[in-house]
C-alpha positions in Angstrom: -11.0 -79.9 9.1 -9.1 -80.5 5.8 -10.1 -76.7 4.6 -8.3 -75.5 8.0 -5.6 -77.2 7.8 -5.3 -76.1 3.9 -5.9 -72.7 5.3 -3.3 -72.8 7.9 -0.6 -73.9 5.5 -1.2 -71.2 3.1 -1.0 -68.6 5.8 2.0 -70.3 7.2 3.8 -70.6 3.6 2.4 -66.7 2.9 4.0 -65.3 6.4 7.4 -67.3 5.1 7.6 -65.7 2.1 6.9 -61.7 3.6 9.4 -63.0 6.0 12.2 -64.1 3.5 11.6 -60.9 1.3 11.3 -59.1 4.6 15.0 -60.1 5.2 15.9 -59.9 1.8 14.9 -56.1 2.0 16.6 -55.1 5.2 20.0 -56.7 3.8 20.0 -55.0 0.7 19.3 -51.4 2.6 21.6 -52.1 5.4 24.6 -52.9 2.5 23.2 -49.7 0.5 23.8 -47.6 3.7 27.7 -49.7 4.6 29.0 -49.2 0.9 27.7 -45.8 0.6 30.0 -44.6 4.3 32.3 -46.9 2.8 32.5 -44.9 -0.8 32.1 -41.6 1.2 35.0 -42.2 4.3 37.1 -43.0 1.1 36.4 -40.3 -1.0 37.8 -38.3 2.0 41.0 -40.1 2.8 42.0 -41.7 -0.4 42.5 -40.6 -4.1 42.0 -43.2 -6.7 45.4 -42.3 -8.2 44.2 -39.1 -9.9 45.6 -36.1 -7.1 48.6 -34.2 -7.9 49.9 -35.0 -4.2 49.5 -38.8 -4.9 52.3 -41.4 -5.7 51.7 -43.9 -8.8 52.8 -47.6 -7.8 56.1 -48.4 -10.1 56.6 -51.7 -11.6 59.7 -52.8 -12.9 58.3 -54.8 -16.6 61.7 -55.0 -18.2 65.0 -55.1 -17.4 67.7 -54.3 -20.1 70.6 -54.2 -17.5 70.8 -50.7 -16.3 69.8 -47.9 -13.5 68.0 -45.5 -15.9 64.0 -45.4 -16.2 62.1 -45.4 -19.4 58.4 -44.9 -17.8 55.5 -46.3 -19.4 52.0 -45.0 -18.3 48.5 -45.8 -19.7 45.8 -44.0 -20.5 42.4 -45.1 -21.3 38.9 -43.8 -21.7 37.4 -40.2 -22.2 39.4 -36.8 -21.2 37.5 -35.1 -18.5 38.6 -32.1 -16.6 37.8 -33.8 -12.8 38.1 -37.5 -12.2 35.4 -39.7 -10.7 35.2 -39.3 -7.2 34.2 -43.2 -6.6 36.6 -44.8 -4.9 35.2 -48.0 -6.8 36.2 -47.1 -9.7 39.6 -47.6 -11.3 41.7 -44.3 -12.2 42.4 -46.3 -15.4 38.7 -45.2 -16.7 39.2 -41.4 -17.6 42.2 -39.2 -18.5 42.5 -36.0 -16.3 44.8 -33.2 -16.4 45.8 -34.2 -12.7 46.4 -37.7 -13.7 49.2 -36.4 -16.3 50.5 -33.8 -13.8 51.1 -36.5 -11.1 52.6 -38.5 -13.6 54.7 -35.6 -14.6 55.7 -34.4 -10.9 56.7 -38.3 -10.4 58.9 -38.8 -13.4 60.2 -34.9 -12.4 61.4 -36.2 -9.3 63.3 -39.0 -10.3 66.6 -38.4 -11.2 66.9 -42.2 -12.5 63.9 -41.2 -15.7 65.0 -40.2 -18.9 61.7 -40.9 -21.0 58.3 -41.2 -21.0 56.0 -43.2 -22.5 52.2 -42.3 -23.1 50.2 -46.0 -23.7 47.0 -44.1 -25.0 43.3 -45.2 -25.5 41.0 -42.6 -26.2 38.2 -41.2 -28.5 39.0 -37.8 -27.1 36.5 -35.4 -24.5 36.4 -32.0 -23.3 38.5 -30.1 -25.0 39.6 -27.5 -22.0 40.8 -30.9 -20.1 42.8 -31.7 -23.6 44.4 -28.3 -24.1 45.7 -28.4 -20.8 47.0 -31.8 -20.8 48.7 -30.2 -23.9 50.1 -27.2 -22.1 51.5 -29.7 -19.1 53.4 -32.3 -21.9 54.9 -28.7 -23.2 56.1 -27.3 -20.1 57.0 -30.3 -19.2 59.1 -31.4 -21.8 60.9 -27.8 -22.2 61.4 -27.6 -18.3 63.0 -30.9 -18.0 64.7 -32.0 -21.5 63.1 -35.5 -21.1 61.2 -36.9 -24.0 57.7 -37.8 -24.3 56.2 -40.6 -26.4 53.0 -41.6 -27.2 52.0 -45.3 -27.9 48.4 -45.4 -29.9 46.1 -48.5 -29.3 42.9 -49.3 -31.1 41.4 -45.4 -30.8 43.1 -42.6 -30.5 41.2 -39.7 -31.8 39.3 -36.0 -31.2 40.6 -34.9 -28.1 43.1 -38.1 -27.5 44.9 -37.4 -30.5 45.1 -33.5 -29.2 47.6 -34.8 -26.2 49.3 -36.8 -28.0 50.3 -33.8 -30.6 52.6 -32.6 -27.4 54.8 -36.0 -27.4 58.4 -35.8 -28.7 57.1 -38.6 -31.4 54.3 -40.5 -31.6 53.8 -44.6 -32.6 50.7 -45.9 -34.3 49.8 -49.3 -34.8 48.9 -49.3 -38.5 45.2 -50.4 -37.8 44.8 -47.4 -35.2 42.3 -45.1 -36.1 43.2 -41.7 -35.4 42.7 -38.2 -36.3 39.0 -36.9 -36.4 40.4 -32.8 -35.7 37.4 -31.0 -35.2 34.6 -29.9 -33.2 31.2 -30.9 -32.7 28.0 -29.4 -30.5 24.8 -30.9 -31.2 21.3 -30.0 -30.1 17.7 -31.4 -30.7 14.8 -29.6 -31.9 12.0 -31.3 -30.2 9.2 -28.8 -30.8 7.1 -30.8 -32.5 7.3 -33.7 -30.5 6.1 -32.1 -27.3 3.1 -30.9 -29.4 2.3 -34.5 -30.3 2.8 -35.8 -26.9 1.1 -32.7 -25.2 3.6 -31.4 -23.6 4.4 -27.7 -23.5 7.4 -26.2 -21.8 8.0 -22.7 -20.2 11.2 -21.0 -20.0 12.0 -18.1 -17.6 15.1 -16.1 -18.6 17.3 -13.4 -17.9 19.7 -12.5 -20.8 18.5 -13.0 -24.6 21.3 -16.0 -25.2 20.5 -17.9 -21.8 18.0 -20.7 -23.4 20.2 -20.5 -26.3 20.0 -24.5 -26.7 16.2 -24.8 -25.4 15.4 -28.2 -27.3 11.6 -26.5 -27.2 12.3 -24.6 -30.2 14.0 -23.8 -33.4 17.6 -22.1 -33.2 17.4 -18.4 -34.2 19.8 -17.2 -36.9 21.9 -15.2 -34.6 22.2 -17.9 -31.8 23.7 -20.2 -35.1 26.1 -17.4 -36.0 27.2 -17.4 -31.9 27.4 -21.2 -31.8 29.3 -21.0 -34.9 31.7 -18.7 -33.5 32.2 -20.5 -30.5 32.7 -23.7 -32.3 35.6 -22.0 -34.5 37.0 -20.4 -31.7 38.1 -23.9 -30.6 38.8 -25.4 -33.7 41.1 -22.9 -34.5 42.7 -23.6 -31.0 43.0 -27.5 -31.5 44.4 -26.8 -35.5 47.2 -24.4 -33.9 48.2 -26.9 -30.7 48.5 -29.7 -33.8 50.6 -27.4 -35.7 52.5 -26.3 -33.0 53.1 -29.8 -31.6 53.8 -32.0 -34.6 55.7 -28.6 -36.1 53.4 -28.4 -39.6 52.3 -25.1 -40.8 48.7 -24.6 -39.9 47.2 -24.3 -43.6 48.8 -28.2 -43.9 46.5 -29.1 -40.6 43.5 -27.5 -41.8 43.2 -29.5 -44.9 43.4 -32.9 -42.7 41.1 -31.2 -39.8 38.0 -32.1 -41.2 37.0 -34.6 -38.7 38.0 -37.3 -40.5 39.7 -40.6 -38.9 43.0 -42.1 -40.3 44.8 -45.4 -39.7 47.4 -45.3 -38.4 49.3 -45.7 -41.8 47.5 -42.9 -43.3 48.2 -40.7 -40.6 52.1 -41.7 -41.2 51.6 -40.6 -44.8 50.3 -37.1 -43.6 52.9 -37.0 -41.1 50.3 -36.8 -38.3 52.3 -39.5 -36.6 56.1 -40.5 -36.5 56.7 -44.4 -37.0 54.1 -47.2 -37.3 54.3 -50.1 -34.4 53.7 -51.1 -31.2 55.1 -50.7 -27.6 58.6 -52.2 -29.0 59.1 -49.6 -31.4 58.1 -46.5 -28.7 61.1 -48.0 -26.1 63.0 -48.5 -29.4 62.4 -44.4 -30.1 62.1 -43.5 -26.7 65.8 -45.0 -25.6 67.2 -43.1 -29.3 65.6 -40.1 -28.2 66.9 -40.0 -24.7 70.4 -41.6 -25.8 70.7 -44.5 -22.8 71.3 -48.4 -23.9 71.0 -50.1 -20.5 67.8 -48.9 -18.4 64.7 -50.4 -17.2 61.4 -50.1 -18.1 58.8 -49.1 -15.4 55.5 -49.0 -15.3 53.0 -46.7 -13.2 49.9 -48.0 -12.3 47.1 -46.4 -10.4 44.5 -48.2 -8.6 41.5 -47.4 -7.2 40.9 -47.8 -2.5 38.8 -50.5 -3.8 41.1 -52.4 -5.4 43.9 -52.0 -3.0 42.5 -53.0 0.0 40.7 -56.3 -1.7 43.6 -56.9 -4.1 43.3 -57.4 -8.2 40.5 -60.0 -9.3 40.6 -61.7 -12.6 36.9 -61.0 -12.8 36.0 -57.0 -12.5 33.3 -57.1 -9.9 32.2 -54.1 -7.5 30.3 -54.6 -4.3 27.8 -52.4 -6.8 27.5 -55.3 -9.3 26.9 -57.8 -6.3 23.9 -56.4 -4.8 22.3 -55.8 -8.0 23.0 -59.2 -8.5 21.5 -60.1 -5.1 18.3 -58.3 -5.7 17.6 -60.2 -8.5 17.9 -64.0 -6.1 14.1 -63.3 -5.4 12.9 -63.7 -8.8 15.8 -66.0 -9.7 14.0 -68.4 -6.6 10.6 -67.8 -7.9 10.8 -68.3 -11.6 13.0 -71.9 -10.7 10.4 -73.3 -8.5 
């Protein structure tokens, strides 16, 4: 009697547990499935701030008493040449060439904008998304007459500090680090690995060159010589946009364009930037450079369809985050009882 009843409690406390799994399971796949139409109807109405034909949101963050617009715009993370196409992510995470050209195209519009103002974070990127972030802060600035600043933060270096070359004048903090001119393309040799591990790899190719960075095998001498050429193809690119922007003969660049990083004092010293500070000082240069005293200083701000339908939280969390954190309430439960 007591061995059924022990029996029939097991089974019953077995069946709860499939049960609350069970449930667990289907609530996990059924949000997969509403955040994925979610992510994918947005993707196809809404730009996360990044498209040329988008509007930035402008906030008004000082006031010094008159109509004209000193525009401050940040930019953080790595240069890419597309932006993400999450609509859960904030547009604040990459740099893109459409970013700066909607940016541009805004400030173009507005009669009101005499300045610009370039808040940069970056430890650079792809360098065909930097030379033509380059080419648009150019154009730009010779189609319109209005200057462009660039504000550096902690980082600002490779392929960030290639933009900022464009600017009018550029403001380091003195602890930035900045610099680091130069190329890199790196590539593993794991043939001897695979031989310890057993593994062998077969490569079917058209063209001589098209496995030229198979990781299977040592890098012939003429595939070097071809890498090398590609690599000083674009160095020689990003020493001439520095030269060109910050108005230094190139010989002068190429003896501080050995990938080396600067602070921002030493890159003062070699002229690589203009005046050492911090936001103040790039309003201070930006309202000299476009002669106005009284004007207000605006801020653009891109957000991602996330974030404006659900608002701004204190605490960054994406319905991503939360149901990884849900999956995890099963074990949670199991290891506290």
């Amino acid at each position: 009697m007591i061995i059924s009843a022990l029996h029939s409690f097991i089974k019953d406390v077995f069946q709860n547990i499939v049960a609350f799994f069970r449930n667990v399971l289907v609530f996990i796949v059924a949000a997969i499935i509403v955040l994925t139409g979610f992510s994918f109807v947005g993707s196809l109405f809404f730009d996360s701030g990044t498209a040329t034909n988008t509007v930035a949101k402008e906030v008004v963050i000082a006031d010094e008493g008159g109509t004209d617009k000193i525009v401050v715009a940040k930019l953080s993370g790595v240069i890419l040449s597309e932006p993400s196409s999450d609509v859960f992510e904030t547009a604040s995470t990459v740099i893109t060439p459409q970013k700066i050209q909607t940016i541009l195209n805004q400030a173009r519009k507005d009669s009101l904008v005499k300045a610009i103002v370039f808040d940069i974070n970056s430890p650079g990127g792809s360098p065909v998304a930097s030379d033509r972030i380059f080419e648009l802060i150019t154009n730009f600035r010779e189609e319109t007459s209005i200057p462009v600043l660039f504000v550096m933060g902690d980082v600002v270096a490779s392929g960030g500090y290639y933009i900022a070359s464009a600017a009018d004048h550029i403001v380091a903090n003195p602890a930035t680090i900045t610099g680091s001119i130069g190329v890199i393309l790196e590539s593993y040799n794991l043939e001897e690995l695979y031989k310890k591990v057993g593994l062998e790899k077969t490569t079917f190719k058209q063209g001589q060159y098209k496995d030229i960075l198979n990781e299977a095998r040592d890098i012939t001498e003429e595939e070097r010589k071809i890498i090398e050429a590609l690599n000083e193809n674009t160095y020689n690119l990003f020493v001439s946009r520095v030269a060109q922007g910050r108005k230094i003969p190139e010989d002068q660049v190429k003896v501080l364009a050995n990938g080396q990083v600067y602070s921002g004092r030493q890159a003062k010293d070699l002229l690589l930037v203009d005046s050492l500070g911090n936001m103040d000082e790039a309003i201070y240069q930006a309202k000299s450079l476009a002669n106005i005293e009284s004007f207000q200083v605006v801020e653009y701000q891109f957000t991602s369809f996330f974030n404006e339908i659900f608002g701004q939280t204190q605490v960054m969390v994406s319905p991503f985050t939360l149901l990884q954190y849900l999956t995890t309430i099963p074990s949670t439960i199991y290891q506290q009882r």
